[in-house]
C-alpha positions in Angstrom: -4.2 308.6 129.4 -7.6 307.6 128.7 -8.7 303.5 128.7 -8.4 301.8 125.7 -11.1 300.3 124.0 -10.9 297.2 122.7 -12.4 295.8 119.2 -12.0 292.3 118.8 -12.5 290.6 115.3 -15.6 288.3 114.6 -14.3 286.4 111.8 -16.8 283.7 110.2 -16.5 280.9 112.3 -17.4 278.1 109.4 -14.6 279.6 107.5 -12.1 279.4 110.4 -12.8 275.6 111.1 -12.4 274.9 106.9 -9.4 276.6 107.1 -8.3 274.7 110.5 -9.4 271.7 108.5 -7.5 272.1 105.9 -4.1 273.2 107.4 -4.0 271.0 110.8 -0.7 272.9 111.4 -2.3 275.9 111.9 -3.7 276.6 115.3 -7.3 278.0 115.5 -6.7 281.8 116.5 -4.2 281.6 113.9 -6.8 280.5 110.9 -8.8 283.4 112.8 -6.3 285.8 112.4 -6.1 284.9 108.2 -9.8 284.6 108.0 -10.1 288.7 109.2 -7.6 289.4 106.5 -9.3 287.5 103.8 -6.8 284.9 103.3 -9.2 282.1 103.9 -8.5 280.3 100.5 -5.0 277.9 100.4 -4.1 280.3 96.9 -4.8 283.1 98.8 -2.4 282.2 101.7 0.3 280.8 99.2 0.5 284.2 97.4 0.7 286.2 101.0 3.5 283.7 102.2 5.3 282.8 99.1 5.8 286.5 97.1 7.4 286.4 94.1 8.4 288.8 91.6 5.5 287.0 88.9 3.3 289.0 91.2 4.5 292.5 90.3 2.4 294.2 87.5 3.4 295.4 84.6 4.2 298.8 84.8 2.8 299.8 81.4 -0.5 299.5 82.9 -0.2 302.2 85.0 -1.7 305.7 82.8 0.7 307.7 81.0 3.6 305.2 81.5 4.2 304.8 77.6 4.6 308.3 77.0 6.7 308.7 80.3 9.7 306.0 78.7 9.4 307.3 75.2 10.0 311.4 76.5 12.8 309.6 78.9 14.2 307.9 76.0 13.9 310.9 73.5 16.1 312.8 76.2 18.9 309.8 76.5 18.8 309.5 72.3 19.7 313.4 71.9 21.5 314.5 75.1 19.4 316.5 77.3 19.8 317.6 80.3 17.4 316.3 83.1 16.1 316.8 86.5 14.5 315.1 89.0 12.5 316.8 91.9 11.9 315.2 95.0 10.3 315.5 97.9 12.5 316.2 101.3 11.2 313.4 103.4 12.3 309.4 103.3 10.1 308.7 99.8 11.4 311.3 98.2 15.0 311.1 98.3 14.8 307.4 98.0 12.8 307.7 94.8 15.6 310.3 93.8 18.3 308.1 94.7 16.4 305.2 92.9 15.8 306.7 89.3 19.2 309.0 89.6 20.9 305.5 90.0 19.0 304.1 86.9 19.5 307.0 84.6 23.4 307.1 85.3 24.0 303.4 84.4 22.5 304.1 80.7 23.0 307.7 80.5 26.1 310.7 81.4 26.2 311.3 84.4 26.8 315.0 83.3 23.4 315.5 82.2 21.1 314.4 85.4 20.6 316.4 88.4 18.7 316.2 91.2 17.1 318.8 93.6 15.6 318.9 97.1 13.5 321.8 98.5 14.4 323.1 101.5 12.2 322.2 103.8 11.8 325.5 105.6 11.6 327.9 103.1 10.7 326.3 100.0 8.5 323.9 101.7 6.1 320.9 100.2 6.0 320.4 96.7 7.7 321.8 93.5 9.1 325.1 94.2 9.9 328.2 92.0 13.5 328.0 92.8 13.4 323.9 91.8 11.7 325.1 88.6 14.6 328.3 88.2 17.5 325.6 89.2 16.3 323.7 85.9 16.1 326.8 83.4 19.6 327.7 84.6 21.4 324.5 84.1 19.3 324.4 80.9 17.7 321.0 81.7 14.9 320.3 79.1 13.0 317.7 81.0 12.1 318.0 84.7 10.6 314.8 86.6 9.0 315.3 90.2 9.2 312.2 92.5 6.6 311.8 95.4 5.0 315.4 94.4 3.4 317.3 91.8 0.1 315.8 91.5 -1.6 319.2 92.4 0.9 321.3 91.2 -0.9 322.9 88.5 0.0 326.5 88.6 4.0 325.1 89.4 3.1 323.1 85.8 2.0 325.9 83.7 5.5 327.8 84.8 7.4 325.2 83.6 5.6 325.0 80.7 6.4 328.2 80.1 10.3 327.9 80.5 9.6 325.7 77.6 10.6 322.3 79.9 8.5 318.9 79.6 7.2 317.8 82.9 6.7 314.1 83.9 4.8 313.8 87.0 5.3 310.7 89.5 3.6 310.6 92.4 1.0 308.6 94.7 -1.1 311.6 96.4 -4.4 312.1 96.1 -5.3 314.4 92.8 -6.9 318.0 93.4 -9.9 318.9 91.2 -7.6 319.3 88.7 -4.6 317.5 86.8 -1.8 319.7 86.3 -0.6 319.9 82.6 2.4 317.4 82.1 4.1 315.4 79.2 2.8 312.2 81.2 1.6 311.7 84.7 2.5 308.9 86.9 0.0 308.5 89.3 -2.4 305.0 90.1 -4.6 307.2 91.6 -5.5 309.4 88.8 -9.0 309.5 87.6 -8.6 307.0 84.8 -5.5 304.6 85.6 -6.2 301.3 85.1 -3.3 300.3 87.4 -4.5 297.2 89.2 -2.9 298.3 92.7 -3.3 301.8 93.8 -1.4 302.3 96.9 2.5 302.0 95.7 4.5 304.7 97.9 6.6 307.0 95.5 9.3 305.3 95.5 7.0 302.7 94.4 6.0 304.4 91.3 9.6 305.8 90.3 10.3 301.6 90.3 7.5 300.8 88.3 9.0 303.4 86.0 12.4 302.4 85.9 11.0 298.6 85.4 9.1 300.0 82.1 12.6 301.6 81.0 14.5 298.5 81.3 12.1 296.9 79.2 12.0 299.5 76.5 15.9 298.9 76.9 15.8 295.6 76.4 17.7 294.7 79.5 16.9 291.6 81.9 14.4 293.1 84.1 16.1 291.7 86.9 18.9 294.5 86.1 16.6 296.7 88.4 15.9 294.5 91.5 19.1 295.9 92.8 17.0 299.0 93.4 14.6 297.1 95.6 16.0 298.4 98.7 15.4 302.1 98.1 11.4 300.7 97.5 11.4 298.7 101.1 12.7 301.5 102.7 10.1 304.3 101.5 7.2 301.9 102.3 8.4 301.5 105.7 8.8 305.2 106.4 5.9 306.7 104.3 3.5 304.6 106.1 1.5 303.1 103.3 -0.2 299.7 103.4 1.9 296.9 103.4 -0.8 294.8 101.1 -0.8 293.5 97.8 2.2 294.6 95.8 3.8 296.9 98.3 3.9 293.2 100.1 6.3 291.8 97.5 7.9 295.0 97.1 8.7 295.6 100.7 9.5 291.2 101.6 11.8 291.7 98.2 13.3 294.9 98.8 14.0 293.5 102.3 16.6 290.4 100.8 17.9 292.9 99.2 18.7 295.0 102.2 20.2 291.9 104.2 22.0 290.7 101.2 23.3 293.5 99.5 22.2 297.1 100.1 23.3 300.1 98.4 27.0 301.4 99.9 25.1 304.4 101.7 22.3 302.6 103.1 24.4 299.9 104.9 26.5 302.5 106.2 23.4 304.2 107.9 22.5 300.6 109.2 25.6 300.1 110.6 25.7 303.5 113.1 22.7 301.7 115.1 24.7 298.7 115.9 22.3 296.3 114.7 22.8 292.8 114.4 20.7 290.3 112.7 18.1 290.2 110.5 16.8 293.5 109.1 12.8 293.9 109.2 9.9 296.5 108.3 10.2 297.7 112.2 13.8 298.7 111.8 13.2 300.8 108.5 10.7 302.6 110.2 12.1 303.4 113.5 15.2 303.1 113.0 16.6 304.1 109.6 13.6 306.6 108.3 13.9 308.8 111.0 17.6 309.3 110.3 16.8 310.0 107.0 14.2 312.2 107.4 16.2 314.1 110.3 18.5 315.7 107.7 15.3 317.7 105.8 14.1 318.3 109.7 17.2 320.1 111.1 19.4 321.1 107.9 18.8 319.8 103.9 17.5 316.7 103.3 20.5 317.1 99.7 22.8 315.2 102.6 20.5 312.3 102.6 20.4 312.0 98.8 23.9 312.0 98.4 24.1 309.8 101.0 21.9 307.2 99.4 23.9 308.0 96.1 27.4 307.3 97.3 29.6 304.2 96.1 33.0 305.1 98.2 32.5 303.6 101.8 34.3 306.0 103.9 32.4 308.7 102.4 29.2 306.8 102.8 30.5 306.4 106.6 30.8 309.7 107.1 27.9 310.9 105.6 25.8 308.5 107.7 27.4 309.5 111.1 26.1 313.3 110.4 22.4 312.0 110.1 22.9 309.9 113.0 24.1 313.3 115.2 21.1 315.2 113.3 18.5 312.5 114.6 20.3 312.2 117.9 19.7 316.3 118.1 16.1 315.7 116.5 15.5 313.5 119.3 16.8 315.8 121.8 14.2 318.8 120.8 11.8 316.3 120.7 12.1 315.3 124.3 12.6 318.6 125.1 9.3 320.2 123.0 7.1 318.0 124.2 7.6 318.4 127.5 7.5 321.6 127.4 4.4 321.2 125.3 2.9 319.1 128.4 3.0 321.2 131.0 1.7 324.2 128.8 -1.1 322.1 128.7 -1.0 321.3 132.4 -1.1 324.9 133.5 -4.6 325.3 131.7 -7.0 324.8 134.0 -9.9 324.9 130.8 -8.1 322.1 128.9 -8.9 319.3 130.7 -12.6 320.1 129.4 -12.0 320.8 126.0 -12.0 318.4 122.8 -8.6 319.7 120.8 -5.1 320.4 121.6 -4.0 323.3 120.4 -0.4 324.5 121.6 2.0 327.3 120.8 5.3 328.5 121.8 7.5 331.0 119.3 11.1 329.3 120.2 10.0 325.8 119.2 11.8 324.3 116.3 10.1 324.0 113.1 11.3 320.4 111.9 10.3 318.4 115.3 6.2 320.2 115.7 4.8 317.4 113.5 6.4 314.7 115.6 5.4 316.5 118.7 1.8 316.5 118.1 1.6 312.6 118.0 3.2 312.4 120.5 0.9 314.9 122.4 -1.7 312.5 121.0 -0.1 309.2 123.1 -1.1 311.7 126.5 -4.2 313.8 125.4 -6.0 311.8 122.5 -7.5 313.9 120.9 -7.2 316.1 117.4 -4.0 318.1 118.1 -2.1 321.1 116.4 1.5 322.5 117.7 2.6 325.7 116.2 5.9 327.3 116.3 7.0 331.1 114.9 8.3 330.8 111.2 9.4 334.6 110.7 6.0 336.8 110.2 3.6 334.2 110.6 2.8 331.5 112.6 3.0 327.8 111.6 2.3 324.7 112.9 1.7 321.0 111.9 -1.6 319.1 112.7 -2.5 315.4 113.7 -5.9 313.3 113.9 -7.3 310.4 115.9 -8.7 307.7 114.2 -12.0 308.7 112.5 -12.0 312.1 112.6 -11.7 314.0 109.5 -9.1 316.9 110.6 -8.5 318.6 107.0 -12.4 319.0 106.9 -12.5 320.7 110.5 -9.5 323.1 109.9 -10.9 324.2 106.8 -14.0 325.4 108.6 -11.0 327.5 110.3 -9.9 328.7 107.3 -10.5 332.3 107.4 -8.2 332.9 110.3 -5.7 331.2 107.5 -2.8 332.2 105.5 -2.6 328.7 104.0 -3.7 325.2 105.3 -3.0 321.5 103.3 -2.9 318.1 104.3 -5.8 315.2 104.6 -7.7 313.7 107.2 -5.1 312.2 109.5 -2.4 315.4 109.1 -2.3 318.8 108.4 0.0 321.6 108.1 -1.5 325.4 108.3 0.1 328.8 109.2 -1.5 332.2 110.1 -0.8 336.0 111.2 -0.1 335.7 115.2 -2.7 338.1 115.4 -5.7 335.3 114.6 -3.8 332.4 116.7 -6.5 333.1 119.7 -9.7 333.3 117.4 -8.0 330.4 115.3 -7.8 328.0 118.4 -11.0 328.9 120.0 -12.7 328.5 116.3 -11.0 325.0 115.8 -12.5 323.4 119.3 -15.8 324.6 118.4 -15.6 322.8 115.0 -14.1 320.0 116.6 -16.9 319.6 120.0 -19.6 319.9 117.4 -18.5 317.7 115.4 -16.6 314.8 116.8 -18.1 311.8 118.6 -17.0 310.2 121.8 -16.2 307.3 120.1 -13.8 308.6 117.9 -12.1 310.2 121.5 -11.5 306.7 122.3 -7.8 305.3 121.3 -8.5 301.6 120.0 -7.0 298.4 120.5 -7.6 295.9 117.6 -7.8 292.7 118.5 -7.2 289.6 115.7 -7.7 286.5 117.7 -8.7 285.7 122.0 -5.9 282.8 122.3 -5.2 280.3 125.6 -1.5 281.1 127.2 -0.6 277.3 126.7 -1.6 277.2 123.0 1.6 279.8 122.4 4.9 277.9 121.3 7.6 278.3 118.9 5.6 276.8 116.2 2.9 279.4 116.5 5.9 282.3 116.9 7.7 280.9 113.7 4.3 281.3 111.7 3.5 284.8 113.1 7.0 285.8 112.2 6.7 284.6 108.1 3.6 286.4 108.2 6.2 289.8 107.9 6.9 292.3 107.2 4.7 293.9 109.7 3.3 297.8 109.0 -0.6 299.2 108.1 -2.4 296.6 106.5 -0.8 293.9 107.8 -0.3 294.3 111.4 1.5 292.1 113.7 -0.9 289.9 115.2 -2.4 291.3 118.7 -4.1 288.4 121.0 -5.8 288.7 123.8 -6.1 286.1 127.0 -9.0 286.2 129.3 -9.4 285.9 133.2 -5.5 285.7 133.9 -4.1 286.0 137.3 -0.7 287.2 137.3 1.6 285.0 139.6 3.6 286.5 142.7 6.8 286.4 139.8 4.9 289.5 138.6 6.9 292.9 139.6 7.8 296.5 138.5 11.0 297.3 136.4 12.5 300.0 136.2 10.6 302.9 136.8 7.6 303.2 135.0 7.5 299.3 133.5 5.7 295.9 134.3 6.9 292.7 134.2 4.5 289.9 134.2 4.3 286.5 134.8 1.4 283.7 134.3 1.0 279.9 135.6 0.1 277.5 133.1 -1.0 274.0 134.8 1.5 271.4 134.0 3.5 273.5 131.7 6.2 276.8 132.3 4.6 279.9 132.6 5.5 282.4 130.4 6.4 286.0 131.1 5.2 289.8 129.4 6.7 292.7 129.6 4.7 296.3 129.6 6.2 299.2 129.0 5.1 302.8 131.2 2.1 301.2 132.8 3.3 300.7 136.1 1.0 303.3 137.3 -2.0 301.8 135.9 -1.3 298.1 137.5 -0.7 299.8 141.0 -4.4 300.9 140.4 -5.8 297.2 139.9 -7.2 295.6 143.3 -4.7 293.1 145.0 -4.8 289.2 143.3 -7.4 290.8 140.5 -7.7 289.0 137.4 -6.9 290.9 134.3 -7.6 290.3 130.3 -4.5 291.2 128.5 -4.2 292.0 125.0 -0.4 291.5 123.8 1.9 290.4 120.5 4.1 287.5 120.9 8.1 288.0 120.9 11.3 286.3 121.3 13.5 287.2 124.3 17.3 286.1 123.9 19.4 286.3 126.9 22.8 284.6 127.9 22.4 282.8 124.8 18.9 281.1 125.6 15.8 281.5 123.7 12.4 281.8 125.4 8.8 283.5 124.2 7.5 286.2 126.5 4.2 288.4 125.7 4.8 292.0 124.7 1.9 293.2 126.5 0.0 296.4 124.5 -2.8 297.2 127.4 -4.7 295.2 130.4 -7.6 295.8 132.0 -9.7 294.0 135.2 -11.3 291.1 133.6 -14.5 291.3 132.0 -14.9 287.5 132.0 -15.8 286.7 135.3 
């Protein structure tokens, strides 16, 4: 694995000590740590800490969004029949789940349905056979969820089965807007919408919000749905800022509190106990999820999320669990495979891509594969797999590096390619796999710089090992939930010499220790680099950049470091 490099924030000093001055219970590298995320006003900080549902805006300022509740209402008033499309992954089936639930408390039941593509042969985005499953249940009004945005030749075939299309969705826009009755999208050329990174979910809530307004219900009616929201923005990656901040702290009550019947029986096949939080959602309840449109139809998850009976919601929510215990097991098994492929090519330690192919790999895992490819070899990185005729693989960036741009330089070796700077997905004949791979590094090692080679530690705050207590932990942890946008905070200590305590755990793992004069030391664990502190000189002194976590054992409670990288001091 290549060293780290670490970038370490400069906030503005003067603003720091106001802040300090201001809030005396703040330590410094704490006000630090607010200052490099702008909150360096006390309204600033009382809005991030204290989110409330007065924050939310109203959803009739997102484009389109009148027109959206009046077709939906038109429908209700004279008994059509509707569907809603969604996307196979963790935001679209919760965005299904979340309007489907809506609709069916102030409409029949009889007249919504809801479809899923397969993921394998229908693929991303609204399908032909979504579009022919409406005309034959006779469904007048058809409403994608978390897709649809480019789908303008999909739009003018639905338009021609003489159905109305409502369009919600967060992706970027193509050159051109599909024709719809009303799009749904912040990020349309000429939405007003104040906040313009909502996940799909996201935007089905906004919409459902609008109805129950039109409806004249308590808007509160719909903060039930909440959960569904918190749960798409912890999978689908999207910033954890602004109103996806409320969305996601709210949605997260809900989930502790009172979660839909489905979704509490998927929490409780892991086991947890205690509180819920953004890390669990997105590592441990998306990827079960998501594992259903991986290895069979992601349908299971939706009715999964749909279901009120809990013995049915339990049993549904055991078969995801055995799909993303088999997910994980052709994972494991892919990648290393994948590895020592790579191993055996003596001309890949010199190259600048990763480009890896093996017919018998499974389709559903490739994606998840490559970044993890990317954790040994980081670098852009593309794993392809036989899909019938053709070949088709999945594609994954390093920071900086525009990927989409570099494959489409690649695309004449292409049957079809799509994605955006950080992931692709492409497919080819097999007979262009060689000229495709050897194309790709030549695009890549012209264009990429060393710098963007380089995996990156961020670094909020450099903090002294006895300014870390409880009071500091207790902070950190309101400053949640955690995700892009609003990281957890990463410290770093200088010039640290770890104590004769220190020792290897397990096989591959590192546990540390450090003195602190006239106070307990405090120990750090790190995870798979046992081979890279074997490598430091004997009694060297190290800079450590780590998070800060609570370790509970035999009932006691202590702090201990969670240690992200270390390196031979630079201070000395």
């Amino acid at each position: 694995m290549k060293e780290k490099r670490w970038i370490i924030a400069t906030p503005d000093r003067e603003k720091v000590q106001q802040l300090k001055n201001q809030f005396n219970q703040f330590d410094e590298a704490l006000c630090a740590v607010f200052v490099s995320r702008g909150l360096d006003t006390a309204e600033k900080l009382q809005k991030y800490f204290r989110p409330d549902y007065s924050l939310l805006h109203d959803p009739f300022l997102m484009k389109d969004m009148q027109l959206a509740v009046e077709r939906i209402l038109a429908a209700v008033n004279s008994g059509e029949r509707i569907v809603l499309f969604g996307d196979y992954d963790v935001d679209g089936t919760t965005a299904v789940a979340t309007l489907y639930r809506f609709l069916t408390s102030v409409y029949e039941e009889a007249n919504i349905f809801y479809y899923i593509p397969d993921r394998h042969t229908e693929g991303y985005g609204i399908s032909r056979k979504g579009i022919a499953f409406a005309k034959t249940i006779g469904a007048s009004l058809f409403i994608s969820l978390d897709c649809g945005i480019t789908a303008v030749e999909e739009a003018e075939l639905i338009k021609e089965k003489n159905i109305d299309l409502i369009i919600c969705d967060h992706h970027l826009p193509g050159d051109a807007l599909p024709v719809a009755t009303a799009i749904l999208n912040p990020k349309q050329p000429g939405c007003s919408y104040p906040y313009k990174e909502l996940s799909g979910c996201g935007v089905a809530f906004k919409l459902i919000t609008a109805l129950s307004r039109a409806l004249k219900m308590e808007e509160t009616s719909v903060y039930k749905y909440l959960d569904m929201v918190a749960t798409s923005i912890g999978a689908d990656i999207v910033p954890i800022t602004g109103e996806n901040r409320v969305l996601s702290q709210l949605g997260l009550k809900v989930i502790n509190a009172s979660p839909a019947t489905g979704l509490k029986a998927l929490i409780n096949t892991t086991e947890k106990k205690g509180t819920i939080d953004m890390y669990f959602i997105s590592f441990l309840i998306a990827p079960r999820i998501n594992a259903a449109g991986r290895l069979r139809h992601a349908k299971i998850a939706v009715e999964l999320l749909l279901e009120n009976d809990p013995v049915k919601a339990a049993g549904l929510a055991e078969q995801l669990n055995q799909y993303n215990n088999e997910r994980k097991q052709l994972d494991d098994t892919i990648t290393k495979e994948a590895l020592d492929i790579l191993v055996g090519d003596q001309s890949f330690t010199h190259k600048k891509t990763t480009v890896v192919y093996c017919d018998q790999w499974h389709k559903g895992v490739i994606g998840i594969v490559a970044s993890r490819l990317i954790e040994n070899y980081y670098r852009p990185t593309i794993v392809l797999t036989r899909d019938g005729d053709l070949i088709t693989g999945s594609a994954r960036s390093v920071s900086g590096f525009d990927l989409h741009k570099a494959i489409s330089h690649c695309s004449a070796h292409l049957e079809k390619f799509g994605g955006h700077k950080a992931a692709a997905g492409l497919s080819m004949i097999p007979e262009n796999y060689n000229e495709f791979a050897s194309h790709f590094e030549t695009i890549v090692s012209e264009t990429i710089t060393e710098e963007s080679l380089s995996p990156k530690i961020y670094v909020d705050a450099i903090i002294n090992l006895r300014d870390i207590n409880f009071t500091l932990y207790r902070t950190i942890s309101s400053m949640e939930p955690f995700g892009p946008g609003n990281h957890k905070p990463v410290f770093a200590s200088m010039c640290l010499q770890p104590s004769n305590w220190t020792r290897i755990v397990g096989d591959k793992h590192v546990r540390f220790h450090f003195n602190i004069p006239g106070m307990q030391g405090i120990n750090g664990i790190a995870f798979n680099m046992k081979d890279k502190f074997e490598s430091l000189a004997q009694n060297a002194f190290i800079d450590i950049a780590f998070t800060i976590d609570e370790n509970l054992w035999n009932g006691n409670s202590s702090l201990q470091l969670k240690i992200i990288d270390f390196r031979a001091s630079q201070s000395l």
